[in-house]
N, C-alpha and C positions, 0 to 999 in steps of 0.2 A: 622146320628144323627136325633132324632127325640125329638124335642122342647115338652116342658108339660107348660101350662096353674097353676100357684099356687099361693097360698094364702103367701106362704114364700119367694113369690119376693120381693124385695125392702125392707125386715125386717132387721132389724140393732142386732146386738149383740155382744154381749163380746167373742172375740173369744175362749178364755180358756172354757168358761163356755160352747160354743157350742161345742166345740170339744169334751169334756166329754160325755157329751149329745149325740151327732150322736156316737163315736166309741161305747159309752154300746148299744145303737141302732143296732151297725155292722155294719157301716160305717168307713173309715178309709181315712183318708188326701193322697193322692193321690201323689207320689214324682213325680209328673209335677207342683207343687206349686212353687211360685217366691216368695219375698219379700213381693210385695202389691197385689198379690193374688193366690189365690190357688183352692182346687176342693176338696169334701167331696166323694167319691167314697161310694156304696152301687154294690156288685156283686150279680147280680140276678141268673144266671145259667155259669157255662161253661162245653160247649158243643163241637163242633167244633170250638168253639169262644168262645171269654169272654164278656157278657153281662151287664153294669154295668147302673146303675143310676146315674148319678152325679150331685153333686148341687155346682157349682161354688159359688163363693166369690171374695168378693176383699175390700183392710182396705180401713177405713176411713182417719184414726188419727195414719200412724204410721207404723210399719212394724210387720209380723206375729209373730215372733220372739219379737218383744215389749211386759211390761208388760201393764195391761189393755188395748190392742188394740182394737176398733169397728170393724166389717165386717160387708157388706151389703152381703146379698143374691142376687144372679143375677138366670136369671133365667133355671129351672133344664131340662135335657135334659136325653134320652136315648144312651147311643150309644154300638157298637159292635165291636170290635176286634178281629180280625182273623187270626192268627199268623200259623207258616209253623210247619206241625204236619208231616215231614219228616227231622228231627232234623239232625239224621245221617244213613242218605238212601244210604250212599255207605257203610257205615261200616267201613269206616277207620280212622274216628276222631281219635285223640289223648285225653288224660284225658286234659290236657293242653286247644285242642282245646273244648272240649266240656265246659270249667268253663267258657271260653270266651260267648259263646254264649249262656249261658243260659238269657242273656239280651236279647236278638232279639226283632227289631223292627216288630209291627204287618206285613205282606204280606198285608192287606189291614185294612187300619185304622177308615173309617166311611163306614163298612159293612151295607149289608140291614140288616134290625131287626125283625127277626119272631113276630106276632102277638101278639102272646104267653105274648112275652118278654115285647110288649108295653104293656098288660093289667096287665102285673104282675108291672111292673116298676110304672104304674098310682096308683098300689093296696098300695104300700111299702111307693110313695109319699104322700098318703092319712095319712097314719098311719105316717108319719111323720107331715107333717100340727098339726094333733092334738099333738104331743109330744111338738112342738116348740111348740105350744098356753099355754103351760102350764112352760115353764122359763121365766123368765126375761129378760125382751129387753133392750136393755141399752137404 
C-alpha cells in the first residue's frame, strides 16, 4: 500500500451524489464496503496484478444504503493485488470446480507497486481533486 498526500481528505459529501460522480469517472465502490463505510476503487493497470487506486470513506449520519447520507473522505492510498495466474495447472478442474474459484483470494494482498503505477495513480488522483472541487459538499 502506498498512502497519497490529497486535497479530498477530510471532504464531506452526499454519498449518492459522489458515487455518480466517481463511477462516470471509472471508479466503481469496491464489494469490501460495510455499512459505515466503504472504498471507491479506480483500476490503473492489470498486469500480473491488479493495480488500483482507492479512495476509502466512511458515513457520517447514517448507513450507506440510507437516503441522504454524509461520507467523509479518508485518506487515498495505492495498492496491488496479486492473484495465482495458475488457475488450473493440473488440468483437471471440474466446470463445478472452476465457478467456485473464480473468487480467489489475492496469493498476496499488499504487493510492491511498480513506479509506474505510483506516478499513474498521483496522475488520476490529481484529475480527481479537480472533479470533486467542482460538486457540492454537503
Amino acid at each position: 500500500m502506498y498512502e497519497l498526500e490529497s486535497s479530498i481528505q477530510n471532504k464531506i459529501f452526499d454519498f449518492n451524489q459522489l458515487k455518480e460522480v466517481l463511477e462516470h469517472a471509472g471508479y466503481s465502490l469496491s464489494g469490501a464496503w460495510e455499512y459505515d463505510h466503504g472504498y471507491f476503487d479506480y483500476r490503473l493497470a492489470k498486469d500480473d496484478a491488479y493495480h488500483f487506486l482507492r479512495i476509502p470513506f466512511h458515513t457520517l449520519n447514517g448507513q450507506i444504503e440510507d437516503k441522504n447520507v454524509a461520507v467523509k473522505l479518508d485518506q487515498p492510498y495505492i495498492l496491488t493485488h496479486k492473484y495465482q495466474n495458475d488457475v488450473d495447472a493440473t488440468a483437471e478442474s471440474s466446470v463445478v470446480q472452476a465457478a467456485f474459484n473464480q473468487f480467489q483470494t489475492p496469493v498476496e494482498k499488499d504487493a510492491d507497486i511498480p513506479g509506474e503505477y505510483i506516478e499513474k495513480g498521483k496522475q488520476v488522483l490529481a484529475q480527481l481533486e479537480v472533479i470533486l472541487d467542482h460538486i457540492h459538499r454537503k
